[in-house]
MARBA-3410 file (N, C-alpha, C, O; in Angstrom, 1 decimal):
121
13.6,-117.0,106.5,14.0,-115.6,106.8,14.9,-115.6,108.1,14.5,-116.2,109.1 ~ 15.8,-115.2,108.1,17.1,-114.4,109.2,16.4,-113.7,109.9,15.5,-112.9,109.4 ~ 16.8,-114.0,111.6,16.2,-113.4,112.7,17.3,-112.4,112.8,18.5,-112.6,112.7 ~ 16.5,-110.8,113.0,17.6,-110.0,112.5,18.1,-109.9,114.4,17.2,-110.1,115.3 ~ 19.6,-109.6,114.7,20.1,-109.5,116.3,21.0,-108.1,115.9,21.6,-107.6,114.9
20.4,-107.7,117.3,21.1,-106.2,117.5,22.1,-106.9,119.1,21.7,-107.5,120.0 ~ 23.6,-106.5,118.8,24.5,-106.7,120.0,24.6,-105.6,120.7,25.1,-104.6,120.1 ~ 24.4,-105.5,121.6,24.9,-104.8,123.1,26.1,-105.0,123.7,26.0,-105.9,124.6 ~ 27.6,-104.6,123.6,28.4,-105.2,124.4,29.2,-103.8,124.6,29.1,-102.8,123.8 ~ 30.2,-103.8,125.8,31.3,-102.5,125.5,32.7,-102.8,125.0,33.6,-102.0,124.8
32.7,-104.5,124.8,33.7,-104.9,124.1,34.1,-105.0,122.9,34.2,-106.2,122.5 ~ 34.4,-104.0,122.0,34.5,-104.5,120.7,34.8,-105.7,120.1,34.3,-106.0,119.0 ~ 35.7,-106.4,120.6,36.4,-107.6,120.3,34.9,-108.7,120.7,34.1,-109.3,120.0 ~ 34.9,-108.6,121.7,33.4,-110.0,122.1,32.5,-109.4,121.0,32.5,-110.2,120.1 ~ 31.7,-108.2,120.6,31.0,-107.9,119.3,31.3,-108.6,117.9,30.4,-109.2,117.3
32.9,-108.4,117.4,32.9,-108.4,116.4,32.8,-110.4,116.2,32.3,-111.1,115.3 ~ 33.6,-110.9,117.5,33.2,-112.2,117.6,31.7,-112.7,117.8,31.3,-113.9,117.5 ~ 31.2,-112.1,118.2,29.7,-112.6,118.6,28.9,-112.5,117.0,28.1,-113.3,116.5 ~ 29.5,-111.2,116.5,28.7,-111.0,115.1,28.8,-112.4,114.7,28.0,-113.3,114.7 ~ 30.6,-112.3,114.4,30.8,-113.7,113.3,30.3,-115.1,113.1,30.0,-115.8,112.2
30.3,-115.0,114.6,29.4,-116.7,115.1,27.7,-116.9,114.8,27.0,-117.8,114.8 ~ 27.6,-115.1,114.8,25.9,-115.6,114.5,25.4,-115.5,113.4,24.4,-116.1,113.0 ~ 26.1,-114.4,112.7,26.2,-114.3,111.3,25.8,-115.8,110.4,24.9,-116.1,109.6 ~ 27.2,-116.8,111.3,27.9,-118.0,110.8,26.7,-118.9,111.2,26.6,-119.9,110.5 ~ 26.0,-118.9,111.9,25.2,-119.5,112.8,23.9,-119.2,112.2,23.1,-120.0,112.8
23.1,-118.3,110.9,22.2,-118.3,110.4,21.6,-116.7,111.3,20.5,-117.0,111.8 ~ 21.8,-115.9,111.4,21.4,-114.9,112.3,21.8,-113.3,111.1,22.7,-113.2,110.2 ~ 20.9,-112.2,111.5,21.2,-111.2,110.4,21.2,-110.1,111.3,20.2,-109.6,111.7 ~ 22.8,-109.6,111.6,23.1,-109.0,113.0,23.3,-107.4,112.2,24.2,-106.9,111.5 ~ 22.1,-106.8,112.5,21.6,-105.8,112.1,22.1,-104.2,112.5,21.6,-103.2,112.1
23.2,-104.6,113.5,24.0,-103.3,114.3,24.9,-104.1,115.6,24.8,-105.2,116.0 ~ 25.8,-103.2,116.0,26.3,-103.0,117.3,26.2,-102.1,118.4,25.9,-101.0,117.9 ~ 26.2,-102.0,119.4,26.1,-100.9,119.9,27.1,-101.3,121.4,27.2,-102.5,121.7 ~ 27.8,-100.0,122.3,28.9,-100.5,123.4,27.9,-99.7,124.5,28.6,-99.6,125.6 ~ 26.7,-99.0,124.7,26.3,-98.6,125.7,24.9,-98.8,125.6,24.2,-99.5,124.8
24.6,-98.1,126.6,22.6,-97.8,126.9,22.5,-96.7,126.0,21.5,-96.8,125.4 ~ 23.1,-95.9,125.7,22.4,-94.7,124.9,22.1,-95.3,123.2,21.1,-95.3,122.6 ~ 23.3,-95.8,122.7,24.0,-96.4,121.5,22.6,-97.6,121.2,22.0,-97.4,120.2 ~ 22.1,-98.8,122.1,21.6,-99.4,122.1,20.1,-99.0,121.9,19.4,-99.5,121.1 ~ 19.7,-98.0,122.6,18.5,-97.3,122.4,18.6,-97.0,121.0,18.2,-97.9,120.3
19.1,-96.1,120.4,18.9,-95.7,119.6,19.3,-96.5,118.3,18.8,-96.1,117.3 ~ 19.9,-97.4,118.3,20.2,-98.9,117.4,18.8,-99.4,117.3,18.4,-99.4,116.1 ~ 18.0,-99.9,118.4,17.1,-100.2,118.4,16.1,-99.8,117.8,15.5,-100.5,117.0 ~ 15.6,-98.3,118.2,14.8,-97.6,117.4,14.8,-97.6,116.1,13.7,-97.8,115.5 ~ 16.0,-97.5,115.2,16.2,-97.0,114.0,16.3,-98.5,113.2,15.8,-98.6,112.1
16.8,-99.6,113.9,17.2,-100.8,113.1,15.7,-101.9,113.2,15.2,-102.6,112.3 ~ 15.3,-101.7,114.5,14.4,-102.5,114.6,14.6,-103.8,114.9,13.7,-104.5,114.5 ~ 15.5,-104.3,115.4,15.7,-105.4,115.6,14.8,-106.8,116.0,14.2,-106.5,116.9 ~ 14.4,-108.3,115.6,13.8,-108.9,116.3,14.2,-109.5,117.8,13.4,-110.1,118.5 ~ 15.6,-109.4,118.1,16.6,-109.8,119.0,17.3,-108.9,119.5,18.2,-108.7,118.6
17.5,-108.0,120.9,18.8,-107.8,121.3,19.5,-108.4,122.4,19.2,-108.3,123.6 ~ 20.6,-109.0,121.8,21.8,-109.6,122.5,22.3,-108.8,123.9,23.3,-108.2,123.6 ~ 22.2,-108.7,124.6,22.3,-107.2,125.9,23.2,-107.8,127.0,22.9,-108.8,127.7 ~ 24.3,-107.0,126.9,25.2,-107.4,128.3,24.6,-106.7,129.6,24.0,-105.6,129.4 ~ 24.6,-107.1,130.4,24.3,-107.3,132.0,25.1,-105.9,132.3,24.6,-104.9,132.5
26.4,-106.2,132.2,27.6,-104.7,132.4,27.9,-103.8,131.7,29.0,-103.8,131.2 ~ 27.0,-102.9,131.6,27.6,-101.4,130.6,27.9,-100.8,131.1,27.3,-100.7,132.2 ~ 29.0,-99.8,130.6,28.9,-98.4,131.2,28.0,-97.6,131.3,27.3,-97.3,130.3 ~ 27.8,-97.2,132.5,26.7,-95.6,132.9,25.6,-96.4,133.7,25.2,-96.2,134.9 ~ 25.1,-97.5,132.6,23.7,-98.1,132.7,24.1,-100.0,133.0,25.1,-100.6,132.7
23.1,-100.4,133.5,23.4,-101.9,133.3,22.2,-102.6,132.8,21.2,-102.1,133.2 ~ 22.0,-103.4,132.2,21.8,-104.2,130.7,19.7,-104.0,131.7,18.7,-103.6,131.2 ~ 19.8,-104.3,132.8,18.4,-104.1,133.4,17.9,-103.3,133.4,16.7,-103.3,133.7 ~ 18.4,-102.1,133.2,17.9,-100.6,132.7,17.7,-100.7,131.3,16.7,-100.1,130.9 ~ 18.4,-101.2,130.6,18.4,-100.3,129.1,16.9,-101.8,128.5,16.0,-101.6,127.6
17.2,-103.1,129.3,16.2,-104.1,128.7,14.7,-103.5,129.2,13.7,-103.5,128.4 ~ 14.7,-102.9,130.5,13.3,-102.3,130.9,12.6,-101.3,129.6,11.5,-101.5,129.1 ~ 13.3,-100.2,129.3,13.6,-99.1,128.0,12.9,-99.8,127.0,11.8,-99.5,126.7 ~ 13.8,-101.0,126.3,13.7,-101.6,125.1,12.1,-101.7,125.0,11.3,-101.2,124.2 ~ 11.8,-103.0,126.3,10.4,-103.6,126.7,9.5,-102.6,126.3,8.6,-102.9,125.6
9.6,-101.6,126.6,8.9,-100.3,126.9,8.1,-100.1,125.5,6.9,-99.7,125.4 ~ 9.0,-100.5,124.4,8.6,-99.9,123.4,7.7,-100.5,122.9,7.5,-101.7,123.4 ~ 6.5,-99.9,121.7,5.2,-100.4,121.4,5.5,-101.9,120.4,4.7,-102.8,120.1 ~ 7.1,-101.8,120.0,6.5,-103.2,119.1,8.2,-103.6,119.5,9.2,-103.4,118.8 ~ 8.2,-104.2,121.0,9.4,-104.4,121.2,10.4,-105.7,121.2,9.9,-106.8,121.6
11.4,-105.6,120.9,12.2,-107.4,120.5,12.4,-107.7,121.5,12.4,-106.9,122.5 ~ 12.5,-108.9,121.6,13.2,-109.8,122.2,14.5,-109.9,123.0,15.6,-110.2,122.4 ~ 14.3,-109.6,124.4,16.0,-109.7,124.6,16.5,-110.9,125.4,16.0,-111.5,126.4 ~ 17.6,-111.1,124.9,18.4,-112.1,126.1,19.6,-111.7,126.0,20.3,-111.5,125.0 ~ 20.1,-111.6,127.8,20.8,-111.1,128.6,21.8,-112.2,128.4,21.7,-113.4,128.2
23.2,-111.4,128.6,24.3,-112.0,128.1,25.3,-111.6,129.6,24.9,-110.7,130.2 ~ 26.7,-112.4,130.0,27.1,-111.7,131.1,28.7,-113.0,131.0,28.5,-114.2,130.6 ~ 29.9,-112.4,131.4,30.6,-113.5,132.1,30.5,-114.7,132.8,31.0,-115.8,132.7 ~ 29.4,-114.1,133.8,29.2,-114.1,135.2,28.1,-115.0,134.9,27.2,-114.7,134.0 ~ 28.0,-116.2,135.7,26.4,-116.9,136.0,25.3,-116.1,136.3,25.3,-115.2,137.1
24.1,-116.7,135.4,22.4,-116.3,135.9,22.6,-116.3,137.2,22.6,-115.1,137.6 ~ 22.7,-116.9,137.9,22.3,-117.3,139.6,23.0,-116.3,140.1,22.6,-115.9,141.2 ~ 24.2,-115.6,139.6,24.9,-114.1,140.2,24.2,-113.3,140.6,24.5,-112.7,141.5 ~ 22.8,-113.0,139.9,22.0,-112.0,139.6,20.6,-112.3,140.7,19.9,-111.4,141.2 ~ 20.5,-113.5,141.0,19.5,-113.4,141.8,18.3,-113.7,140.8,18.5,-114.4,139.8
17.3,-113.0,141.1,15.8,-113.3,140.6,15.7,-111.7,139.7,14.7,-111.1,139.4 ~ 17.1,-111.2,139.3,16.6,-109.9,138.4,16.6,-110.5,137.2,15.5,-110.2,136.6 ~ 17.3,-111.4,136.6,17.5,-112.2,135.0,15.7,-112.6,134.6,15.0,-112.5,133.6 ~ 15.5,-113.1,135.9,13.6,-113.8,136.1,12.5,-112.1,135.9,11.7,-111.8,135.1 ~ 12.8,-111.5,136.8,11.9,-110.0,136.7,12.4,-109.4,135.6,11.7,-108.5,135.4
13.4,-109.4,134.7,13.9,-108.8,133.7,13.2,-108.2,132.5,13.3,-107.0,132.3 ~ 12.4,-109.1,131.7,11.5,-109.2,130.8,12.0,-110.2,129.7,11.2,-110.5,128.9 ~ 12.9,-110.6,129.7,14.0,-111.1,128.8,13.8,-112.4,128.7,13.7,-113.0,129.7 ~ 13.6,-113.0,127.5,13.6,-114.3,127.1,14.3,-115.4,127.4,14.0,-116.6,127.5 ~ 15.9,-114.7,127.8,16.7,-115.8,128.3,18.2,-115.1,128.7,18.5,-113.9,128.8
18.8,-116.1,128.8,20.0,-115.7,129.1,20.8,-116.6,129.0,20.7,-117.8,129.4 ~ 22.5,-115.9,128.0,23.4,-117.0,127.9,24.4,-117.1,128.5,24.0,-116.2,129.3 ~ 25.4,-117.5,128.9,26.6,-117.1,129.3,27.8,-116.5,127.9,28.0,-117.0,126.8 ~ 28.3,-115.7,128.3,29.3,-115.6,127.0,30.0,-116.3,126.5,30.2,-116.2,125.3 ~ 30.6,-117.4,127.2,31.4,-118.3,127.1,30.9,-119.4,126.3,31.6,-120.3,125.8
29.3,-119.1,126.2,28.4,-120.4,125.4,27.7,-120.0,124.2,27.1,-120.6,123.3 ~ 28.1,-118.7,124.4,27.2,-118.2,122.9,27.5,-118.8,121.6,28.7,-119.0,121.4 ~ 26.7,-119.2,120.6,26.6,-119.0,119.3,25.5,-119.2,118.7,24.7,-118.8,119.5 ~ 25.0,-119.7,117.6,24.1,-119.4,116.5,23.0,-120.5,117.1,21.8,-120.3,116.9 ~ 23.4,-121.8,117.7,22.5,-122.9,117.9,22.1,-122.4,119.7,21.0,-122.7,120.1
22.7,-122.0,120.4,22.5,-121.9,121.6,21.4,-120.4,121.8,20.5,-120.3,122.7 ~ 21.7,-119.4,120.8,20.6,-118.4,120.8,19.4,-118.8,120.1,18.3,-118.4,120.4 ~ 19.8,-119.7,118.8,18.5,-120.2,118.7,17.3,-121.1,120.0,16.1,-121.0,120.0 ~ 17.8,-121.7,120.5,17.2,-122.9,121.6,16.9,-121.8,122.7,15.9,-122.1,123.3 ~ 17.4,-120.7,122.9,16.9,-119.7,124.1,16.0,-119.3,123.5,15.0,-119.3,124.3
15.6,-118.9,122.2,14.3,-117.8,121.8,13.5,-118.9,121.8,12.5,-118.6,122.4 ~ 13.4,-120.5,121.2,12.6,-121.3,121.1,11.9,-121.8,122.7,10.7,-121.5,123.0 ~ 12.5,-122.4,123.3,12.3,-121.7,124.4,11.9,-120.8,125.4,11.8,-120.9,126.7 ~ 11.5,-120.0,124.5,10.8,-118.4,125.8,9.2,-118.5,125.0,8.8,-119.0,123.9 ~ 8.7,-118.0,126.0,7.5,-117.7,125.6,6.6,-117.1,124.8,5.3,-117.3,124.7
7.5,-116.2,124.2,6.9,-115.1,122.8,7.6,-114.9,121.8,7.2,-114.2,120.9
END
């Protein structure tokens, strides 16, 4: 069975590539969404077992909307995504709740698999 992934990004272009690779990568990418509001409610309705969550959104940033997600009674899995190095962030990526974190530049279908394997739940 396909781990279904919900993307978080405000890029459409990094989304529609991120789909393809994970799609391509064995992954069953269940929605998009370009904000915290959009994501919440993707989440709710789709259910995702994985959200993909950028670090930089508009309004909100990826540590608000991952706190939210957590929140919920039967909630996925997230790992944080960003340009920018983990170590930019300090110890918020670590307090996050989030299974892992990739860089964008490294993403695809084998590198998110090895992050969820990986985490602890």
């Amino acid at each position: 069975m396909r781990t279904s992934v919900l993307i978080v990004d405000d890029h459409a272009g990094f989304r529609s590539m991120a789909r393809a690779m994970l799609e391509a990568g064995g992954f069953d990418v269940v929605g998009e969404a370009a904000d915290g509001s959009e994501a919440r409610a993707l989440a709710a309705s789709a259910r995702p077992e994985v959200v993909l969550l950028d670090i930089h959104l508009p309004g909100s940033d990826g540590f608000a909307i991952a706190s939210v997600l957590l929140a919920a009674p039967e909630p996925p899995r997230i790992v944080l995504i960003s340009t920018r190095d983990a170590a930019d962030f300090g110890p918020r990526v670590e307090r996050s709740g989030a299974v892992g974190f990739i860089h964008k530049a490294r993403l695809s279908g084998d590198t998110l698999r090895a992050t969820l394997a990986g985490s602890r739940r």
